[in-house]
C-alpha positions in Angstrom: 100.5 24.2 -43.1 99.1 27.8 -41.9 100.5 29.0 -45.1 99.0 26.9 -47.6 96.2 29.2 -47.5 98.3 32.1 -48.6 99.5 30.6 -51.4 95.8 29.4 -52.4 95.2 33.3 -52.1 97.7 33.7 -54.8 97.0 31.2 -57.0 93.4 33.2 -57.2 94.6 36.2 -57.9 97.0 34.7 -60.4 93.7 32.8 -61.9 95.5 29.6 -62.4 93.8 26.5 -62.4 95.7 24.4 -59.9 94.0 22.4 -57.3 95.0 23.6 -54.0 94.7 22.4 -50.7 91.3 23.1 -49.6 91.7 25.3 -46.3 89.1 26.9 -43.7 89.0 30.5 -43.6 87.8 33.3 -41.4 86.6 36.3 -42.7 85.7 39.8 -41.3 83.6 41.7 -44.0 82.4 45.1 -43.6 79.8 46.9 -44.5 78.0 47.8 -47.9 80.0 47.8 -50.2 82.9 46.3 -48.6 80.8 43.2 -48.2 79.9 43.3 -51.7 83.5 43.6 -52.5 84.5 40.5 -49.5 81.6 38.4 -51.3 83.3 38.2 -54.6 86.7 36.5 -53.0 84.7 34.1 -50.7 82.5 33.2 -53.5 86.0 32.5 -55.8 87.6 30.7 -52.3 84.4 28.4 -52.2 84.3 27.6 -56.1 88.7 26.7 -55.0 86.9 23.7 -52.8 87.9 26.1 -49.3 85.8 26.3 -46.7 84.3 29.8 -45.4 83.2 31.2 -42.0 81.8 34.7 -41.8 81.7 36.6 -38.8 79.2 39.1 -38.3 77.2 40.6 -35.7 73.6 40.4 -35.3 73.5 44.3 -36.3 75.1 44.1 -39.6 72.5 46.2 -42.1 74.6 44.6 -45.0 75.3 40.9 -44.3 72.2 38.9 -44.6 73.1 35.7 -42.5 69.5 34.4 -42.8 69.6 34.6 -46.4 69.0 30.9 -48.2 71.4 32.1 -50.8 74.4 32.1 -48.8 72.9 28.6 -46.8 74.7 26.1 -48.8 77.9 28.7 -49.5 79.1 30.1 -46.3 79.1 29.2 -42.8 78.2 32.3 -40.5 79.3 32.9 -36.8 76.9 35.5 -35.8 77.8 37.3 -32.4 75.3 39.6 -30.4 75.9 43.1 -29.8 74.4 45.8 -27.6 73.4 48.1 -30.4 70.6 47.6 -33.3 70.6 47.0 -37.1 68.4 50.0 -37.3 70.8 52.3 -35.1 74.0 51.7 -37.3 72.4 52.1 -40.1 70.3 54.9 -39.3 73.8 56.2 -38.0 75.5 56.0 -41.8 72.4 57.0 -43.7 72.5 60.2 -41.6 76.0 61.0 -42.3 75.4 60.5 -46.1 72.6 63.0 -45.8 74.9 65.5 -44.6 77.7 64.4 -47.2 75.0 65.2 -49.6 72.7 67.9 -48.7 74.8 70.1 -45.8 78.5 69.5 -46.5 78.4 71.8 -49.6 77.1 74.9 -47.7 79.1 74.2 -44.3 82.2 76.3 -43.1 85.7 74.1 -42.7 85.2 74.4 -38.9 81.7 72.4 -39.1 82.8 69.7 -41.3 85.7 69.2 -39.1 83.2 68.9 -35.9 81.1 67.0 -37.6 83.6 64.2 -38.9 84.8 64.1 -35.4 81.5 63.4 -34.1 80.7 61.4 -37.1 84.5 59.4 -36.5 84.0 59.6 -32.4 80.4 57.7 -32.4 81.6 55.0 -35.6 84.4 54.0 -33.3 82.3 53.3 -30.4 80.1 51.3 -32.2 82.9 49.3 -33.5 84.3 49.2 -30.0 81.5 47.9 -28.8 81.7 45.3 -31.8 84.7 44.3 -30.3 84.2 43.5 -26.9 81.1 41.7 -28.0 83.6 39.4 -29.7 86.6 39.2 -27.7 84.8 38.9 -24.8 82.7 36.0 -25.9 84.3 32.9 -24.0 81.6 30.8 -26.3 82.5 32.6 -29.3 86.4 32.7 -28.7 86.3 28.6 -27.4 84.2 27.8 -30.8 87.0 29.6 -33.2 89.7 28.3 -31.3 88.7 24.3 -31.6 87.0 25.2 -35.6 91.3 25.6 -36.3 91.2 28.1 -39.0 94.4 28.2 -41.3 94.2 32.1 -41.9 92.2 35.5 -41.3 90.5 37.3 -44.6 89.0 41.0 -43.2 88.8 44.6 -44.2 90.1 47.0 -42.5 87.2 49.0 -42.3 86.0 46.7 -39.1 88.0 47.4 -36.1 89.8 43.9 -34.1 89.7 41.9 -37.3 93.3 42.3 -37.0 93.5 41.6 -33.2 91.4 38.4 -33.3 93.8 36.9 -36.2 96.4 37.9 -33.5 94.6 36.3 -30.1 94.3 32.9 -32.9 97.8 33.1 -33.8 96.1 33.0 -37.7 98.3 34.5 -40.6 96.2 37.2 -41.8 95.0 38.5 -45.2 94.1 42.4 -45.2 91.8 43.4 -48.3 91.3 47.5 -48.9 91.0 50.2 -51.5 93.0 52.5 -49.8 92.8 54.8 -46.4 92.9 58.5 -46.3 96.6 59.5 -46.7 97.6 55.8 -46.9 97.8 56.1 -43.4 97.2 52.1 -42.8 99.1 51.1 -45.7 102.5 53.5 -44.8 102.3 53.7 -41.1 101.5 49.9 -40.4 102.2 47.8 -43.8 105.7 49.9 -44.1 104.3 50.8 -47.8 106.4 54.0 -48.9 104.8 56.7 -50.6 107.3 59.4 -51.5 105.2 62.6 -51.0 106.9 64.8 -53.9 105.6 62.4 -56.6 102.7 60.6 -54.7 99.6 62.2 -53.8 98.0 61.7 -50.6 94.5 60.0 -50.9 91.7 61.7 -51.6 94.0 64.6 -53.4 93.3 64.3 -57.2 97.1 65.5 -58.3 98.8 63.9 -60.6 102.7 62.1 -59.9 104.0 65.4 -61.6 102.8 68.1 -59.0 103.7 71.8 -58.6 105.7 73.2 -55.9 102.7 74.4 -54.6 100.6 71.2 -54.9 103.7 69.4 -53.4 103.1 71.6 -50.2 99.6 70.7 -49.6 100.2 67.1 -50.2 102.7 67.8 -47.8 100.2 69.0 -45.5 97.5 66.3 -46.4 100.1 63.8 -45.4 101.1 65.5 -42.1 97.5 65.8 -41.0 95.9 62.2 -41.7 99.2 60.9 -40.3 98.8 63.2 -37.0 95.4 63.1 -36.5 95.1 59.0 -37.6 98.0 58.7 -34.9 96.0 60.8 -32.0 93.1 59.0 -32.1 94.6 55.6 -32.4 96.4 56.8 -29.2 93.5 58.2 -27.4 90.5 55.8 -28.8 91.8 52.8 -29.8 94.6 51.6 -28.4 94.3 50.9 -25.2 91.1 48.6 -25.6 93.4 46.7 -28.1 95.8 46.0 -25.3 93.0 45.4 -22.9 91.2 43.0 -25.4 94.8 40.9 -25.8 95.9 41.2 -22.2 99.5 42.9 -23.1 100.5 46.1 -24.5 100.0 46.0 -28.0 98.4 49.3 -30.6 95.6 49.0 -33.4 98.9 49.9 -35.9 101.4 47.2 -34.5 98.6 44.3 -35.2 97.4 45.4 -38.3 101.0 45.8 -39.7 101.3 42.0 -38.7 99.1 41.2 -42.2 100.8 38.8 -43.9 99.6 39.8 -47.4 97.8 43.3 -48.1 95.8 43.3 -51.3 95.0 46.6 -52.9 91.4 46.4 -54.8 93.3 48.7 -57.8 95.6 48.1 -60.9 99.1 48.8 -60.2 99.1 51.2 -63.8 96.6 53.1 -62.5 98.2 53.7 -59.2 101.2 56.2 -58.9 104.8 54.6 -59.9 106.4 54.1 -56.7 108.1 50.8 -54.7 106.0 48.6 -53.2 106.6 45.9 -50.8 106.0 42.0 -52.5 103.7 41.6 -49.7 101.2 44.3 -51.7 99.4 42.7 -54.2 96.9 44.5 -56.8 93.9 42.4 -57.4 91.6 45.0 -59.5 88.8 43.9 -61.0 88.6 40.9 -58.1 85.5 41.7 -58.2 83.9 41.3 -61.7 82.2 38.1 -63.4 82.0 36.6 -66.6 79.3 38.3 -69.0 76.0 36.1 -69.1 73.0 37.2 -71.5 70.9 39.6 -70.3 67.0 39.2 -70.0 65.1 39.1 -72.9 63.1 42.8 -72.1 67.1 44.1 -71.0 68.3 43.0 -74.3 65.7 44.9 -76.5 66.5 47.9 -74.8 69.6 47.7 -75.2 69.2 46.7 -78.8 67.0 49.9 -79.3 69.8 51.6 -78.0 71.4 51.9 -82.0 75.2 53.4 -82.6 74.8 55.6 -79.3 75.0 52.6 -76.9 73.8 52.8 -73.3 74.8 54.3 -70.5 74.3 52.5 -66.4 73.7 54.6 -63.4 74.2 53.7 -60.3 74.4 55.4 -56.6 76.1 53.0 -55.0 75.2 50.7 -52.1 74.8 53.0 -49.4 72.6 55.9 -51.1 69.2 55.8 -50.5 67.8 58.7 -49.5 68.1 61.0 -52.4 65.5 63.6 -52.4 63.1 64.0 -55.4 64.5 67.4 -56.0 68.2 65.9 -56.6 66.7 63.3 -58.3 65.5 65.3 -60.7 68.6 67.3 -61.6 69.9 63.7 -62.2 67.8 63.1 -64.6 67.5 66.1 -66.3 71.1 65.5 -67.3 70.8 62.0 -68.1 68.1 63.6 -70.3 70.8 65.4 -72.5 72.7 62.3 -73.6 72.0 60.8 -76.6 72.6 57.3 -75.1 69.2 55.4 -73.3 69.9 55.0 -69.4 69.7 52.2 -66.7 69.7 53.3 -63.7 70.3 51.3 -60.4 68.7 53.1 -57.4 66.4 52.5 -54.8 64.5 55.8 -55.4 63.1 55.8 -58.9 64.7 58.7 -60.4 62.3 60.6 -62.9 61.5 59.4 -66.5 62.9 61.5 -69.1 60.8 61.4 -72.6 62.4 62.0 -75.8 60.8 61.6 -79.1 57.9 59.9 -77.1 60.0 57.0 -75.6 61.7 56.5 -72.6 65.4 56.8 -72.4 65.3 55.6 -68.7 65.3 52.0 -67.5 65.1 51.4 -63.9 66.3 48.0 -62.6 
């Protein structure tokens, strides 16, 4: 029966229509915009008459447990921990600001310092996440006697993958992709032929130069080392501590029974893939429904140039005025009217007397 669930899980992404047996899930979200990303399959996995359990910690600065939207959706399992919302997320809005502002004008040597700092203090957190969970006797005796029938997480939250282990649970991985496909080659056994498939983020195409091939070469040797050395040194020895046997962070995570890639497989490189990979892009997009009536007539207004929508994201929101006015000096230059999505209202550009932006 603990499979029934897998097949509901491709049924949905097949979009077929059949009534399935209605199982109960676990799922591990993320953060940001993996939650928003996780949201769209529970939401489809409810509509499929299956029941949904989020876990999430009582830090999560994404996941709004107390929100009378989710009340009558999702069931959540919320678990203490001995860090603060504010701290993680003061923690990530920190490392943007560098992404953004210091990154550009910092040597190869300081970036590398501070992603290991940035990597060295994300991992304790998470760590910390763990034990909070694993550790829970009322936590682990509640998920053990509410008999889930399989595991949904991303990747992104460390001991997903080991908890779907300790409950003996199939498990479901959801993920974009990881920095030389280090998760997807080293644990799901995914190959990726390095003379005609670019290591993630490299922006090569599947017909590269000798010399292109070298770095990729390169790229692939260092995420694999490095992801390796700190599995070895950070990671896995709380994994085995956590389960009570030897065991590593890749060995459980390559135990995911179905890996589902948030892409298209055309616009992914050609190469094999394992029928264990499925591409669900798009997973996370909904049926048109009429805009607003003030949203229509500005889009209306927009004539034969159309519009164009903005956004930064789910994590940005501490954009200076200074960059938000670059922004919107070249939104200016289009002859297309704007929405933006942001936070921080960016900067009104006026041509011909009107408007062009729309902030939402």
């Amino acid at each position: 029966m603990v499979f029934l669930p897998l097949f509901a899980f491709l049924l949905l992404l097949s979009g077929g229509g059949v009534t399935v047996y209605g199982g109960h899930v676990l799922v591990f979200p993320g953060e940001y915009s993996h939650w928003l990303n996780m949201k769209s399959m529970m939401e489809e996995l409810v509509e499929r008459n299956h029941s949904v359990t989020v876990l999430v910690s009582d830090a999560s600065p994404s996941v709004d447990y107390n929100s009378s939207r989710y009340a009558g959706k999702f069931n959540f399992r919320v678990f203490q921990v001995p860090f603060t919302k504010d701290e993680l997320h003061g923690f990530t809005e920190s490392f943007i600001h560098y992404s953004m502002y210091e990154w550009p004008n910092s040597s190869m040597l300081q970036v590398f310092l501070k992603m290991r700092d940035w990597v060295s203090r994300s991992t304790e957190l998470q760590l910390q996440q763990c034990h909070a969970m694993l550790r829970n006797p009322e936590l682990m005796a509640s998920l053990r006697d509410t008999r889930f029938d399989a595991v949904v997480a991303d990747p992104m939250m460390l001991c997903a993958d080991l908890m779907a282990d300790v409950l003996g649970l199939p498990l479901v991985i959801s993920l974009r992709f990881t920095f030389g496909s280090v998760f997807e080659r080293h644990c799901g056994q995914m190959p990726a032929p390095p003379s005609f498939v670019p290591a993630q983020p490299l922006t090569y195409s599947d017909k590269m130069t000798f010399s292109e091939r070298v770095v990729n070469m390169v790229a692939y040797m260092f995420f694999s080392a490095t992801t390796e050395m700190h599995w070895k040194l950070s990671v896995d020895h709380h994994y085995s501590d956590l389960k009570g046997s030897p065991t590593s962070a890749c060995e459980t995570l390559g135990r995911a029974d179905i890996w589902l890639i948030r892409t298209f497989w055309d616009l992914d490189y050609p190469r094999p893939f394992l029928p264990n990979f499925k591409f669900v892009g798009g997973l996370h997009c909904k049926p048109a429904k009429p805009l607003p009536q003030e949203m229509e007539a500005f889009v209306q207004s927009s004539g034969d140039d159309g519009i164009v929508v903005f956004s930064l994201g789910s994590m940005v929101k501490n954009l200076t005025k200074e960059r938000a006015n670059v922004i919107a000096a070249g939104l200016g230059k289009v002859p297309q009217k704007v929405f933006t999505f942001s936070q921080h209202p960016i900067c009104c550009i006026e041509i011909n007397n009107e408007f062009k932006k729309k902030n939402l």
